[in-house]
C-alpha positions in Angstrom: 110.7 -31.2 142.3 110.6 -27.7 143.5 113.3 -26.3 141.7 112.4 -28.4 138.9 108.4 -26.5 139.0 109.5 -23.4 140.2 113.1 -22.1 139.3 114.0 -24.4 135.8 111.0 -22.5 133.9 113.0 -19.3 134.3 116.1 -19.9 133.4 114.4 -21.8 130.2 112.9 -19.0 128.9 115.9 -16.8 129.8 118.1 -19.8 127.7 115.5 -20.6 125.4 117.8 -20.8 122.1 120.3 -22.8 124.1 120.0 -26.3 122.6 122.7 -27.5 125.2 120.8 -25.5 128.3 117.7 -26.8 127.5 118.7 -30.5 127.0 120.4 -30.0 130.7 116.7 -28.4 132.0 115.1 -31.9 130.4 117.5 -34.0 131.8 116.7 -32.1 135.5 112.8 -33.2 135.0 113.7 -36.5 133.7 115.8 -37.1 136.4 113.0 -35.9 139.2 110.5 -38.6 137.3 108.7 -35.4 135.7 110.1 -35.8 132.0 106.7 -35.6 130.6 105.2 -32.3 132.6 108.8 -31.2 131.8 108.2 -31.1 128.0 104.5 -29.6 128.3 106.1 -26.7 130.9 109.4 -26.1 128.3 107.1 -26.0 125.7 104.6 -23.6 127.3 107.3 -21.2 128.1 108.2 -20.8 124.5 104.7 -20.2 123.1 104.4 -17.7 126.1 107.6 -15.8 124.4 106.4 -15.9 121.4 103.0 -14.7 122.3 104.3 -11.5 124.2 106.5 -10.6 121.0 103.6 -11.1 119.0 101.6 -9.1 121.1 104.1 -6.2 121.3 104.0 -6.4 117.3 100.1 -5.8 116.9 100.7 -3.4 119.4 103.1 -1.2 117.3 101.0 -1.7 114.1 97.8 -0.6 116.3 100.0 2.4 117.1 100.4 1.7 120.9 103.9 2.4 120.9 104.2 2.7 124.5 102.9 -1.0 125.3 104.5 -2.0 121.9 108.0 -1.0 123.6 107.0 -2.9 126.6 106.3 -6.3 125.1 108.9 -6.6 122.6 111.2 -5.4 125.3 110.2 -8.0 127.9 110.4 -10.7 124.5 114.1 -9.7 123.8 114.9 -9.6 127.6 114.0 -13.3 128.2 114.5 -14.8 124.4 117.4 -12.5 123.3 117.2 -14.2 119.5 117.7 -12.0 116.9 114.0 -11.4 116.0 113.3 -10.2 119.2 116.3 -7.6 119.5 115.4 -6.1 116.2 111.9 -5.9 117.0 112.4 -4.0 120.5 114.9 -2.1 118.5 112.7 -1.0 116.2 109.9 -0.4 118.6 112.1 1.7 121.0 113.8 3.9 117.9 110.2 4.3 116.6 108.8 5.8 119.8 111.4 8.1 120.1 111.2 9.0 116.7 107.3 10.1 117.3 107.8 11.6 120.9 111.4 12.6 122.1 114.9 11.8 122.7 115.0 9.9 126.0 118.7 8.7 127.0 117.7 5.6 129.1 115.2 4.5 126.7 118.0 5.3 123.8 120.3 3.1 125.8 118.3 0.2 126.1 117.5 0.4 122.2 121.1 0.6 121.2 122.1 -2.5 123.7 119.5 -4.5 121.8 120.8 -3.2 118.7 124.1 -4.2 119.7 123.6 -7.9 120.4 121.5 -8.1 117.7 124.3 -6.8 115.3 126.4 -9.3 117.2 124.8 -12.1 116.2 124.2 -11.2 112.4 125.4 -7.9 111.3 124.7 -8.6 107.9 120.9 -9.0 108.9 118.9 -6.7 106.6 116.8 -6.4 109.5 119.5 -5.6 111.6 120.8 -3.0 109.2 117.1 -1.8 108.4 116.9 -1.0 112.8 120.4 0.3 112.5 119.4 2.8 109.7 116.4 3.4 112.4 118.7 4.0 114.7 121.1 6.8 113.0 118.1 8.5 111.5 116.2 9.3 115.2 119.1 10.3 116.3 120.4 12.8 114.0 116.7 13.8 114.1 117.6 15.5 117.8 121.6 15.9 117.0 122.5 13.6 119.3 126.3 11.6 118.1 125.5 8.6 116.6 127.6 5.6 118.9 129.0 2.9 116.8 127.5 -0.3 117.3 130.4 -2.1 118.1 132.5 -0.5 121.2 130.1 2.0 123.0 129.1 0.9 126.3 126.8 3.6 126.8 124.9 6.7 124.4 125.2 8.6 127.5 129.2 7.6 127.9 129.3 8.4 124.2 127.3 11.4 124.9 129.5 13.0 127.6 126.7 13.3 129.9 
C-alpha cells in the first residue's frame, strides 16, 4: 500500500501518456484492494498536469515570462506530450527573445524542441517553435543546431 500511495503517483504522472504504464499502475492498486482510490489518485494527477501547463500559459499571456518558463517547463518535464514540449519551447525561446541569450536555458529549450519534433515534425506547432527557435538565435548570432543530431547548443557552440 505504500508504494501503491506514495511512489505509483510519480511515476504516473512522469508516464502519463503511456496507456500500457498506466494500465500496469491500475493493476498495482487493484491488486493492493485500492482499485477505486487508485482511479481518483491517477486521475488527480492528470488534472494536476494539466493545471500547471495551464497555469504556465496565462502566465506567458499575462507577460510573466519568468514563472511562464517555470510551469510549462515543470508540465513538459513530468507529461513530455507534445503540447507540453512546444509550449515550454515557446515559453523558453520567448524569454530569451525579450531578455538575453542564456546557454543552459537555450539548451533546455532546444531538448524540448527536440522530442517534440520527434514525435511530430510535421506539427505546425512544432514548426511555428522551431521558426521561434532560429529567429532568437540569429537575433544574438549564435549557430543555429539542427534539431535532429545536436546533443548540446553549447557542443554545437564550441564552448
Amino acid at each position: 500500500r505504500y508504494l501503491a500511495q506514495n511512489f505509483l503517483p510519480k511515476v504516473a504522472a512522469e508516464n502519463h501518456e503511456n496507456r500500457s504504464m498506466m494500465a500496469h499502475i491500475e493493476g498495482v492498486f487493484a491488486k493492493t484492494g485500492m482499485e477505486e482510490s487508485g482511479q481518483i489518485l491517477l486521475a488527480q494527477v492528470g488534472r494536476e498536469i494539466i493545471e500547471i501547463n495551464n497555469q504556465g500559459v496565462m502566465a506567458a499571456r499575462q507577460g510573466d515570462l519568468q514563472e511562464s518558463v517555470k510551469l510549462l517547463s515543470k508540465a513538459a518535464d513530468q507529461v513530455p506530450n507534445l503540447q507540453f514540449l512546444v509550449n515550454a519551447t515557446k515559453a523558453i525561446f520567448t524569454l530569451l527573445e525579450r531578455t538575453s541569450w542564456d546557454v543552459l536555458m537555450a539548451e533546455r529549450g532546444l531538448r524540448y524542441l527536440q522530442l517534440a519534433q520527434a514525435k511530430d515534425g510535421r506539427s505546425t506547432e512544432v514548426i511555428s517553435a522551431r521558426e521561434l527557435y532560429q529567429r532568437v538565435a540569429r537575433k544574438y548570432g549564435v549557430t543555429i543546431v539542427g534539431i535532429g543530431g545536436a546533443r548540446s547548443v553549447s557542443e554545437k557552440m564550441g564552448v
